[in-house]
N, C-alpha and C positions, 0 to 999 in steps of 0.2 A: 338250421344250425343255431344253436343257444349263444350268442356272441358272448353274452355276460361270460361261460365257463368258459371260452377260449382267452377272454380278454386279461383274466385275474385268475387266482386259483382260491376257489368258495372254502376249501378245508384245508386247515395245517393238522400235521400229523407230527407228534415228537416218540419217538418209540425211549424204552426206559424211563420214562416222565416220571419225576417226583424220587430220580435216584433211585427206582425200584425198578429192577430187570423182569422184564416182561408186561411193563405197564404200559401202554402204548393209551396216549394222549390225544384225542381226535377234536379240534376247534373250529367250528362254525366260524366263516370270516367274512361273514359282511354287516361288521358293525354299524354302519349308516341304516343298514335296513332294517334293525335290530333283529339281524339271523335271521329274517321272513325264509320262509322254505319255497324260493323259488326251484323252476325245473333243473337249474343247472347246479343248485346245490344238492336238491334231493340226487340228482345222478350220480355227482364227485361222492356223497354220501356211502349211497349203494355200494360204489365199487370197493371205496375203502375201506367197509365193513367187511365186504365180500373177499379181501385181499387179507385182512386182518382174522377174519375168520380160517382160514387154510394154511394159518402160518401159525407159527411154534408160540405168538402172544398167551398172555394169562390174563389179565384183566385190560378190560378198555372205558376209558372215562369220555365219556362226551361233554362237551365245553362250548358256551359262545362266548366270541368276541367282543367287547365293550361293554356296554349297560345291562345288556339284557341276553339271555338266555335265548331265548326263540319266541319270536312273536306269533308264529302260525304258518299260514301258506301268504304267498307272496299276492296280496290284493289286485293289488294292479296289473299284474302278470294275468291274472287270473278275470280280470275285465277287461281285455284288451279284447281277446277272441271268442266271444259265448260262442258255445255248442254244447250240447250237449255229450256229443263225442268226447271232445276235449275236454271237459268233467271228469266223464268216465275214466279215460286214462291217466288223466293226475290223479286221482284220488285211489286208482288201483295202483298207480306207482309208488305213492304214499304208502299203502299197505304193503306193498313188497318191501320196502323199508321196513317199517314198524315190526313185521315176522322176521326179518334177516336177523333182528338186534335178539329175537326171542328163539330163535333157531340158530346162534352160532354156539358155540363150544363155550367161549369164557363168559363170566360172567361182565355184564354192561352196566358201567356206573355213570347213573347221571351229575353234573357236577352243576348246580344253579345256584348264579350268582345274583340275578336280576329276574325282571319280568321273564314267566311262562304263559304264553297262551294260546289259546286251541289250540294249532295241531303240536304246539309248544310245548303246553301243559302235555298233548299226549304220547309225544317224545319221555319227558319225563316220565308217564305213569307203564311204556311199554321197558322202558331202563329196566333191571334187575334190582337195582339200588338206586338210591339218590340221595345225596346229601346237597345241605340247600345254607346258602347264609338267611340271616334272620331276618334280610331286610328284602330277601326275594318275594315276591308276590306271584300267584295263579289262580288262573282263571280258563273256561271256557266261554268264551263273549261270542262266539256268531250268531246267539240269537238276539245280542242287540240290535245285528244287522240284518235280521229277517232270516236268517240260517243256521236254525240249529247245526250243534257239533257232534252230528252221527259218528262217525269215524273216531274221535277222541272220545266220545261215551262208553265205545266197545272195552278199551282198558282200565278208563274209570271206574268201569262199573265190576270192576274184577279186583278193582285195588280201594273201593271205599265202598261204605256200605250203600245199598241201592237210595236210599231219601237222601244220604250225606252227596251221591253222587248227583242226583236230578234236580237236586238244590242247587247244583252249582251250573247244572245242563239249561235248567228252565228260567234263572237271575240272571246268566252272565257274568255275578260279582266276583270280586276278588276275595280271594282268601289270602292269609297270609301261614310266614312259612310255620310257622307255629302250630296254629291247625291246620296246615298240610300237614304235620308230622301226628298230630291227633287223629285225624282222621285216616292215616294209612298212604298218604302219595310219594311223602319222603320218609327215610330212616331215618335220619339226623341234620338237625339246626346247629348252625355254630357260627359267631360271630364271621362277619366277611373278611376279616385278618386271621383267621384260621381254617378258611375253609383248605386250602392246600394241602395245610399239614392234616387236616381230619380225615383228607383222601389219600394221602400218604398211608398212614397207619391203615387205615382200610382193606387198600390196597394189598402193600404189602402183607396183610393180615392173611389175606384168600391166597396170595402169590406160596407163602409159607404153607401153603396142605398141597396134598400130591394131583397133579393135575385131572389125574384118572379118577379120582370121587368127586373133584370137583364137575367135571366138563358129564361125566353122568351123571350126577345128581342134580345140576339145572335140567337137564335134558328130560329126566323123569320127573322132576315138580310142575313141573307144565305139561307134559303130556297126562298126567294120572289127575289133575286140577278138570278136567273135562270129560271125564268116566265117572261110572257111578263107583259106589265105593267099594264093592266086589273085587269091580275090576280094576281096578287104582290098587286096590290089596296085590290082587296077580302080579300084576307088571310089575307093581313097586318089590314086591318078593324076588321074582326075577332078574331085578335091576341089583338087589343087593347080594344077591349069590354070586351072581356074577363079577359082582366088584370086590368081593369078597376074595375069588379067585388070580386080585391082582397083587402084582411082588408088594405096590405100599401098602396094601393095607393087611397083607400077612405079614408084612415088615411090623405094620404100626400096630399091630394088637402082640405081635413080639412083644413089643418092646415094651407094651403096659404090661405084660408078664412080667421081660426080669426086671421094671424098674428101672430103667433108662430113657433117653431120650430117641427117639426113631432116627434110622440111618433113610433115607429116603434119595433114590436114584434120580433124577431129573435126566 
């Protein structure tokens, strides 16, 4: 039994966050550890993805508690009991993570405020979005410690370009948010007094289109990103005929006819 998750509760959850309905707030809370990705929070994680995902949400921002964003997986936890076994299954639980956030319906905003690294950094780079303050820093450092970051590579290497990403696989160094947002891992930098309201706007930016093009057209940018381009043409065809057939978006090409604003059903 994981005492840590029974003892505290590793995630807060604020549903509406940021005064926008349908924005459900999810924070890493274990600021001492600076949000290390022990077993007991990757679990509380999972579920409340998995609980957030099947429910009526629009957008969800992921957060950590105090200084730093997420520092990785939990070291210590993780030298307590070598096996090789018990690699295996954190690092597959870790992944059922990292796919739940890229397989639910709304889109997932990362929110960093502080230090990302390893599986930190790849929290962030698996997000949909990320907006960052200017003074957060990222990195992949396991191979200072003799371990490279396989697992956080897999999404770097899809969100930077392959030298910007092995530069940062084979140094360990930090980057800052600056050129995190140059190089493609965040969308936007904004002083640490504004990151709220940047996610605010944001937020409600995406809340504002009709759920039905949204929740398919994540779903098709990542499926057709992994076909050739044939078949990314198909499906992506497919995807849009179909969405085509729905009330907002004959509503919404209405309404750029007669010049008005869309009435859109929620």
């Amino acid at each position: 039994m994981n005492t840590e998750a029974s003892s505290a509760s590793l995630i807060e959850i604020e549903h509406d966050a940021y005064r926008v309905p349908g924005v459900v707030l999810l924070t890493m809370n274990r600021p001492d550890a600076f949000n290390a990705l022990s077993e007991g929070l990757l679990d509380e994680m999972q579920s409340a993805l998995a609980q957030i995902a099947a429910s009526d949400a629009r957008v969800v921002v992921i957060a950590g508690a105090g200084r730093a964003f997420c520092a990785g997986h939990d070291l210590k936890e993780m030298r307590a009991a070598p096996s090789l076994a018990y690699y295996q299954r954190l690092f597959a639980r870790c992944t059922k993570l990292m796919m739940t956030i890229q397989r639910m319906p709304q889109p997932v905003i990362a929110r960093v405020q502080g230090i990302a690294t390893a599986a930190g950094c790849q929290l962030v780079a698996m997000c949909d979005l990320a907006v960052a303050a200017d003074c957060a820093r990222f990195a992949v450092s396991g191979v200072n410690l003799g371990l490279f970051c396989a697992t956080p590579s897999v999404p770097l290497s899809r969100n930077l370009s392959r030298k910007a990403a092995l530069d940062m696989l084979l140094t360990g160094e930090f980057i800052d948010a600056a050129e995190a947002k140059q190089q493609g891992l965040v969308n936007r930098v904004v002083p640490a007094d504004a990151l709220d309201a940047e996610l605010a706007r944001l937020a409600a930016t995406i809340c504002a289109k009709p759920v039905e093009a949204v929740s398919a057209g994540k779903g098709l940018f990542y499926r057709q990103l992994e076909m050739g381009i044939e078949a990314a043409y198909q499906l992506a065809g497919q995807t849009m005929a179909c969405n085509m057939m729905d009330d907002a978006a004959l509503e919404g090409v209405q309404a750029f006819i007669d010049k008005r604003a869309p009435d859109w059903k929620r």
